[in-house]
Z-matrix of the N, CA and C atoms (Angstrom, degrees):
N
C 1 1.456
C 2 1.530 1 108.57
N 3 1.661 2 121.28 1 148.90
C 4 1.146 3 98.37 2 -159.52
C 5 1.720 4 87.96 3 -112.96
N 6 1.478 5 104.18 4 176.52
C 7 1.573 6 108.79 5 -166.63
C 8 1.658 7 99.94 6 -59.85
N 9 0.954 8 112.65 7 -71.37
C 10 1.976 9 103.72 8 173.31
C 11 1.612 10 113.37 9 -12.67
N 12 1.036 11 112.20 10 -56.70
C 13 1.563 12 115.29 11 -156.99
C 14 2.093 13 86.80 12 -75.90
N 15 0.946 14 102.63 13 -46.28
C 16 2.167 15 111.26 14 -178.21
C 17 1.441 16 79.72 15 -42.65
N 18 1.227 17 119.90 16 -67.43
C 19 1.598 18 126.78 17 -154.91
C 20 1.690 19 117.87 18 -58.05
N 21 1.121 20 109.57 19 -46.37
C 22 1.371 21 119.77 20 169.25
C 23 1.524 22 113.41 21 -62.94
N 24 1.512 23 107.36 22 -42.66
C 25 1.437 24 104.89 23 178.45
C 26 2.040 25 131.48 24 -48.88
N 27 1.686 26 71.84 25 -48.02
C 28 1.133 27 101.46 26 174.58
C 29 1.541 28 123.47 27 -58.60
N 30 1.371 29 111.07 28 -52.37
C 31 1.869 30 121.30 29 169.72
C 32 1.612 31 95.73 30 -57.39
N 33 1.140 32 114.51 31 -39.97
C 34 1.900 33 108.47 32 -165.88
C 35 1.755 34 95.64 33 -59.04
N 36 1.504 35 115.59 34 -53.82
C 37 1.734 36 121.40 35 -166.35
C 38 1.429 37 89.16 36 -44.48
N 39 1.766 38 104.71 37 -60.24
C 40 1.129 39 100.91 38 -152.34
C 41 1.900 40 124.18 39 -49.40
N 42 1.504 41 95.92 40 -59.58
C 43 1.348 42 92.39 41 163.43
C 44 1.472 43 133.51 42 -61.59
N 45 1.338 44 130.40 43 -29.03
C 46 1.676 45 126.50 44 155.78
C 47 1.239 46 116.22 45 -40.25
N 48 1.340 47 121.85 46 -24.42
C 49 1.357 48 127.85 47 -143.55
C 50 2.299 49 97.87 48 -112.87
N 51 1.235 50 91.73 49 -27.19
C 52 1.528 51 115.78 50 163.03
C 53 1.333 52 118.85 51 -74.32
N 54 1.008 53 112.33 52 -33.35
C 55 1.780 54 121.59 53 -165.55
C 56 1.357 55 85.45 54 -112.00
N 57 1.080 56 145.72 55 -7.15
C 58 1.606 57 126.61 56 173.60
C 59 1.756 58 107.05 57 -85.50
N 60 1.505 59 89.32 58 -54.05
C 61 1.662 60 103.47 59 -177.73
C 62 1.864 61 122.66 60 -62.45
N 63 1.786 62 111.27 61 -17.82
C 64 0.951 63 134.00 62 167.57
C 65 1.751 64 113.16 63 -70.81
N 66 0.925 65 117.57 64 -78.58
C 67 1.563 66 112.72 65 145.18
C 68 1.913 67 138.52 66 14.91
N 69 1.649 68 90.23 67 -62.23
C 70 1.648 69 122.98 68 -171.99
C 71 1.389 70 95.16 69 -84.36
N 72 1.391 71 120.34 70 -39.53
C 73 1.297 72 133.97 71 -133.28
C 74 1.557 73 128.14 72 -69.21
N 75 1.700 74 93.13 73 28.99
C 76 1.694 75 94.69 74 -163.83
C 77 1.827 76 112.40 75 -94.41
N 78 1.317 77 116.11 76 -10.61
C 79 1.106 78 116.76 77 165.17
C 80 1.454 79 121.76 78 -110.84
N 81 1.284 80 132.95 79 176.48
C 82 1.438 81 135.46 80 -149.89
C 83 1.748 82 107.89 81 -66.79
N 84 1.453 83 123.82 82 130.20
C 85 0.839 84 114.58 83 -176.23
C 86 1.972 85 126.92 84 -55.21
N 87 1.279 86 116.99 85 169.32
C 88 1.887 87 88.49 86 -154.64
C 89 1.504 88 69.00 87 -128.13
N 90 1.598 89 107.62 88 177.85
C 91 1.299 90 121.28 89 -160.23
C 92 1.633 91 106.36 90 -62.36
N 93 1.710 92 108.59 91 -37.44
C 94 1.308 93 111.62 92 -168.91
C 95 1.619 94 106.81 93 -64.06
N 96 1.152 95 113.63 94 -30.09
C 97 1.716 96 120.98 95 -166.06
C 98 1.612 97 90.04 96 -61.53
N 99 1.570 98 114.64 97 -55.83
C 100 1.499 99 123.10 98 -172.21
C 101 1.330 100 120.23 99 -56.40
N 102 1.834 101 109.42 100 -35.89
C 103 1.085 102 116.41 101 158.25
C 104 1.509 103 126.73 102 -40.79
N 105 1.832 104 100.83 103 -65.68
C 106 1.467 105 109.57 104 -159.23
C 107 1.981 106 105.92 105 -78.38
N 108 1.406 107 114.30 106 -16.56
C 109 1.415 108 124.58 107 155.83
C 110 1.210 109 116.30 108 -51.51
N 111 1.350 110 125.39 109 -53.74
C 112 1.837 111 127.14 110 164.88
C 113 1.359 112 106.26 111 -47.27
N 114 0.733 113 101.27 112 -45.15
C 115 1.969 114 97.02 113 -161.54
C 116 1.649 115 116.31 114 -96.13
N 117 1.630 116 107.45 115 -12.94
C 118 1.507 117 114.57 116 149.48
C 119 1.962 118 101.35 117 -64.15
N 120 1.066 119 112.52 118 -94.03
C 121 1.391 120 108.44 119 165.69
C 122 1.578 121 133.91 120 -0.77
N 123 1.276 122 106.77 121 -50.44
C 124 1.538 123 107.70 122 172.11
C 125 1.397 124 106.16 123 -81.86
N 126 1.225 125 128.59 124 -48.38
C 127 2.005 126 129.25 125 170.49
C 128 1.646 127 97.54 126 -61.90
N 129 1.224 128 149.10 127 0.83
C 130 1.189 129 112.01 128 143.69
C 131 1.388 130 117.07 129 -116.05
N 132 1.408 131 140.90 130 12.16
C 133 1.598 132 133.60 131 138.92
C 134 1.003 133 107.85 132 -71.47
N 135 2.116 134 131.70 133 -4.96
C 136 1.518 135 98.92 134 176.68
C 137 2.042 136 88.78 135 -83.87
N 138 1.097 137 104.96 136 -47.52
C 139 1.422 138 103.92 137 172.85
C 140 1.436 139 120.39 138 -8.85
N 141 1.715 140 106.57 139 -79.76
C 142 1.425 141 107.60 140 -170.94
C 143 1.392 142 96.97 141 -57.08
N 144 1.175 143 139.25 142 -41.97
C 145 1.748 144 125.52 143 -165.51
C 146 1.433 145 98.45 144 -81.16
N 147 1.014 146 140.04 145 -2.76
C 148 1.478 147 119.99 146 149.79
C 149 1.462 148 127.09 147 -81.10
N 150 1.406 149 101.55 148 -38.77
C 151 1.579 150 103.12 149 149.10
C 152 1.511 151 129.34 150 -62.15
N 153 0.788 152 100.43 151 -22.75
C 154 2.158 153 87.14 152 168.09
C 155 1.759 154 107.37 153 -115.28
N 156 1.395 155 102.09 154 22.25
C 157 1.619 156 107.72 155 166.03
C 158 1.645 157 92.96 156 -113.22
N 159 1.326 158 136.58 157 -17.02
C 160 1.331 159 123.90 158 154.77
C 161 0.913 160 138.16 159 -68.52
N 162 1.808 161 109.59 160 -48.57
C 163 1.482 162 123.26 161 167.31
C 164 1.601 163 119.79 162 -56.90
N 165 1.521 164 114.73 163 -14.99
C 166 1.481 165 120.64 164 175.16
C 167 1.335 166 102.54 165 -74.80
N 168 1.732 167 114.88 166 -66.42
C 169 1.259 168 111.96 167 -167.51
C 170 1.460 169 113.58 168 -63.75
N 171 1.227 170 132.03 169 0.01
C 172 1.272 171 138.39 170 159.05
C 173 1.320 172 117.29 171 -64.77
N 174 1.311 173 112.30 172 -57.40
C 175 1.245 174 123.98 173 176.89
C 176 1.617 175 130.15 174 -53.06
N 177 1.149 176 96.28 175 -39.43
C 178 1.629 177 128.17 176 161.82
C 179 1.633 178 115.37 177 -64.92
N 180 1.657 179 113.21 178 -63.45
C 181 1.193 180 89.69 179 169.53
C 182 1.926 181 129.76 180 -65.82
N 183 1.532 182 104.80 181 -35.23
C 184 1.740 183 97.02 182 146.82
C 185 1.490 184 117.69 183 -19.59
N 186 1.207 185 119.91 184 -64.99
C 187 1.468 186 115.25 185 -146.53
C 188 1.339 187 111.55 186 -79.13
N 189 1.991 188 104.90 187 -32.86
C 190 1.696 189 107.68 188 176.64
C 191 1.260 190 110.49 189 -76.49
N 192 1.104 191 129.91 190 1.48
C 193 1.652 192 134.60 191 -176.46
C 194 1.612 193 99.26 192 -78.73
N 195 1.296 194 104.34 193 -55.10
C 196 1.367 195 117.93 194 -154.01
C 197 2.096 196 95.85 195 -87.47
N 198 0.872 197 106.05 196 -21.26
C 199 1.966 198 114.35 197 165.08
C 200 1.729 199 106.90 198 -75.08
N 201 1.444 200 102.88 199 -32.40
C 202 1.623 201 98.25 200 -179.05
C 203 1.302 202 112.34 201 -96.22
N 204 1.460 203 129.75 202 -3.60
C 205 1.123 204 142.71 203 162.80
C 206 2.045 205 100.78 204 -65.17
N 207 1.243 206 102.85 205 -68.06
C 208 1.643 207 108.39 206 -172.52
C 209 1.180 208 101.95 207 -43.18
N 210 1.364 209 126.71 208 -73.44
C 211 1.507 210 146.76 209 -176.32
C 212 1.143 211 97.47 210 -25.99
N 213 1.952 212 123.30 211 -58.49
C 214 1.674 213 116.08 212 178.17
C 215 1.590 214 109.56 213 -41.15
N 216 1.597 215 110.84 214 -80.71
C 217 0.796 216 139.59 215 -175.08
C 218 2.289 217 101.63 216 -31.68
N 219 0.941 218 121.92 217 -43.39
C 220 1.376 219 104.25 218 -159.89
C 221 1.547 220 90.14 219 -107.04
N 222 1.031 221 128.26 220 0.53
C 223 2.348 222 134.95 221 151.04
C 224 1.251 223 87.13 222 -65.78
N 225 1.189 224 132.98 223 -55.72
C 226 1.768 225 126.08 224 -152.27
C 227 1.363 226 108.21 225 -76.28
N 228 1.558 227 119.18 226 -25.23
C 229 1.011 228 129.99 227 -154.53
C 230 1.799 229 107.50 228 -99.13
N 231 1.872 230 98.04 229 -32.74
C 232 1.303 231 92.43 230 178.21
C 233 1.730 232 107.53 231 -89.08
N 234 1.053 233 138.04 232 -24.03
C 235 1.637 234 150.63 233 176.69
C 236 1.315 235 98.85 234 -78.77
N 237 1.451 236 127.83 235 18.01
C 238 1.242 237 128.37 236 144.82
C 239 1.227 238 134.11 237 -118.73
N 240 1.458 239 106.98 238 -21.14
C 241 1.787 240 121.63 239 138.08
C 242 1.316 241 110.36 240 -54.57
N 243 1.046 242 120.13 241 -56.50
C 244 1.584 243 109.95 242 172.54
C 245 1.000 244 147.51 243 -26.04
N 246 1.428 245 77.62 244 -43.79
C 247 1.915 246 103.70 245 -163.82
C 248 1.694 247 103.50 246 -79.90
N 249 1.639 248 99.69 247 -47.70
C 250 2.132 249 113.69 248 158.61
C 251 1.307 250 94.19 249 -34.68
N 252 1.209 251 125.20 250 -96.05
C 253 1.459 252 140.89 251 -152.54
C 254 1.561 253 116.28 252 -58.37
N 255 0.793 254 110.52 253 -0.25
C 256 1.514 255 100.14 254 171.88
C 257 1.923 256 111.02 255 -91.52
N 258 1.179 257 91.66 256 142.05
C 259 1.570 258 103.68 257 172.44
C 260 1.658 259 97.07 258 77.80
N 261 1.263 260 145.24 259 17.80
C 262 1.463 261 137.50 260 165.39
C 263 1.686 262 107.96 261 -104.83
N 264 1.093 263 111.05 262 167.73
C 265 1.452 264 106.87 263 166.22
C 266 1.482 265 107.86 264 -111.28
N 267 1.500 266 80.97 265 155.47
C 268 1.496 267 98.53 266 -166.74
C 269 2.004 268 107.95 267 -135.31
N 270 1.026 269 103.94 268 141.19
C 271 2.236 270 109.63 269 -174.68
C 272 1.536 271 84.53 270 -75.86
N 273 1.674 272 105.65 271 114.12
C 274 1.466 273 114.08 272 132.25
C 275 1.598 274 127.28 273 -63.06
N 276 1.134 275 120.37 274 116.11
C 277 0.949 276 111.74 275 -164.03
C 278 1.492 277 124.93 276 -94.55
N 279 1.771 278 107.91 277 -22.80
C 280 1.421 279 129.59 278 152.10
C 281 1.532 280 117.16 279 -33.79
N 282 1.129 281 91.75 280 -61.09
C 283 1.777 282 107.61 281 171.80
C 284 1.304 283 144.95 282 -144.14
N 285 1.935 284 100.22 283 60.42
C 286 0.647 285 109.93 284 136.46
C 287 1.838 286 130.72 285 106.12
N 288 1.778 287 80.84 286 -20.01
C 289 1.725 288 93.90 287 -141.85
C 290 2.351 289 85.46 288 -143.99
N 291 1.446 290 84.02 289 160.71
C 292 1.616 291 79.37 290 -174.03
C 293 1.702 292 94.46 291 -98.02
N 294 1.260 293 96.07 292 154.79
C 295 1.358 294 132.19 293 171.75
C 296 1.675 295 140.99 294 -103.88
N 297 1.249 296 108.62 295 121.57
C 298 1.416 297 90.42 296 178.00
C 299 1.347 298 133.68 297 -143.44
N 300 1.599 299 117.58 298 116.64
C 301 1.584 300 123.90 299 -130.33
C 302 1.576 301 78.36 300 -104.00
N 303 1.620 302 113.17 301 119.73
C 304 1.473 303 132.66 302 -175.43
C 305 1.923 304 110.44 303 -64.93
N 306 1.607 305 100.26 304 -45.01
C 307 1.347 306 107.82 305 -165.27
C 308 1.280 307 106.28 306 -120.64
N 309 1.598 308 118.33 307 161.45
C 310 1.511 309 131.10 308 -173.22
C 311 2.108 310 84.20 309 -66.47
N 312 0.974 311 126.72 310 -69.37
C 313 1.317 312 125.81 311 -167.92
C 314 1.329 313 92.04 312 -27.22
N 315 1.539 314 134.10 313 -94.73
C 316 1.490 315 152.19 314 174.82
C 317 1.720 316 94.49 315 -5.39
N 318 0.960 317 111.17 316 -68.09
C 319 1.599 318 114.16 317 -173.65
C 320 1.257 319 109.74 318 -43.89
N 321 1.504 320 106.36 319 -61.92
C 322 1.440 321 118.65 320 -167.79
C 323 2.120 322 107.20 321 -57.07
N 324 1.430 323 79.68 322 -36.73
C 325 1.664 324 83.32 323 -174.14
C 326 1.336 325 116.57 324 -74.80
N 327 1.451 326 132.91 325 -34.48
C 328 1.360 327 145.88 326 -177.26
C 329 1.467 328 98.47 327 -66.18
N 330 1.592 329 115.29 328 -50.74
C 331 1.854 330 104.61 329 -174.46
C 332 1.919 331 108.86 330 -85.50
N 333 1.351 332 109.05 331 -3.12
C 334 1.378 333 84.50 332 161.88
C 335 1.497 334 109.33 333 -113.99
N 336 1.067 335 123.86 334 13.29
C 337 1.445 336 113.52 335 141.79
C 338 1.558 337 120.68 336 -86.77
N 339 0.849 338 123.66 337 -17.75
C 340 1.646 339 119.89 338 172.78
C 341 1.693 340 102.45 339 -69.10
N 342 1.364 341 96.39 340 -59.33
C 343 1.415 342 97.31 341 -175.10
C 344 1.733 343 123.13 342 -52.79
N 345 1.417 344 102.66 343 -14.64
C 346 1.368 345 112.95 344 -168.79
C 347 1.912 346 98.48 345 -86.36
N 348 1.248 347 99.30 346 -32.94
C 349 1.708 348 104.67 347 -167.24
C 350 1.697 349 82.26 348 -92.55
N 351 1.065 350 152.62 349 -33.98
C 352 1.346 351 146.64 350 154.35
C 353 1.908 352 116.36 351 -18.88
N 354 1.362 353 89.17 352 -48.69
C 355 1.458 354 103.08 353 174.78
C 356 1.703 355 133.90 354 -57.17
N 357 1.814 356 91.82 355 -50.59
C 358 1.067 357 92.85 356 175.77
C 359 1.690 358 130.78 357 -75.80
């Protein structure tokens, strides 16, 4: 059963359980009423916090969708520089002298090692 359907179930008790005791309800409420009022109360704040612990992880998975979308998009983007740059020469500029990275791999590997010593 999936959490929605727990959740609905749960609002249904709750209110059956309101409309029953509403009903009875003409003399002073008795400890059990106060009782079973607490514990309506606590099943629906766990409620709403499962609802905005869904709507988060919703939100979240939104956001990694749309991060694994870019990530495609800028692989495709660099293995297509690659693909340019391979076999041209290019000025090392470390040392001095031109260079020339034969294969998209070579390419790919030379700028993420630059970029890596870039870092430090």
């Amino acid at each position: 059963m999936k959490i929605d359907e727990h959740i609905k179930n749960l609002e249904k008790y709750c209110e059956d359980d309101i409309d029953f005791r509403s009903q009875t309800a003409e003399e002073e409420k008795s400890d059990f009423d106060i009782f079973c009022d607490n514990h309506i109360a606590d099943i629906k704040a766990i409620i709403q916090e499962l609802k905005n612990t869904q709507s988060d992880l919703y939100e979240s998975n939104k956001r990694i969708a749309d991060l694994l979308l870019i990530l495609g998009d800028r692989d495709r983007m660099i293995n297509k520089m690659a693909e340019q740059l391979a076999g041209i020469t290019i000025w090392d500029i470390k040392k001095d002298e031109p260079l020339i990275l034969m294969s998209e791999e070579e390419v790919i590997k030379y700028y993420e090692k630059e970029s890596k010593n870039a870092k430090d």
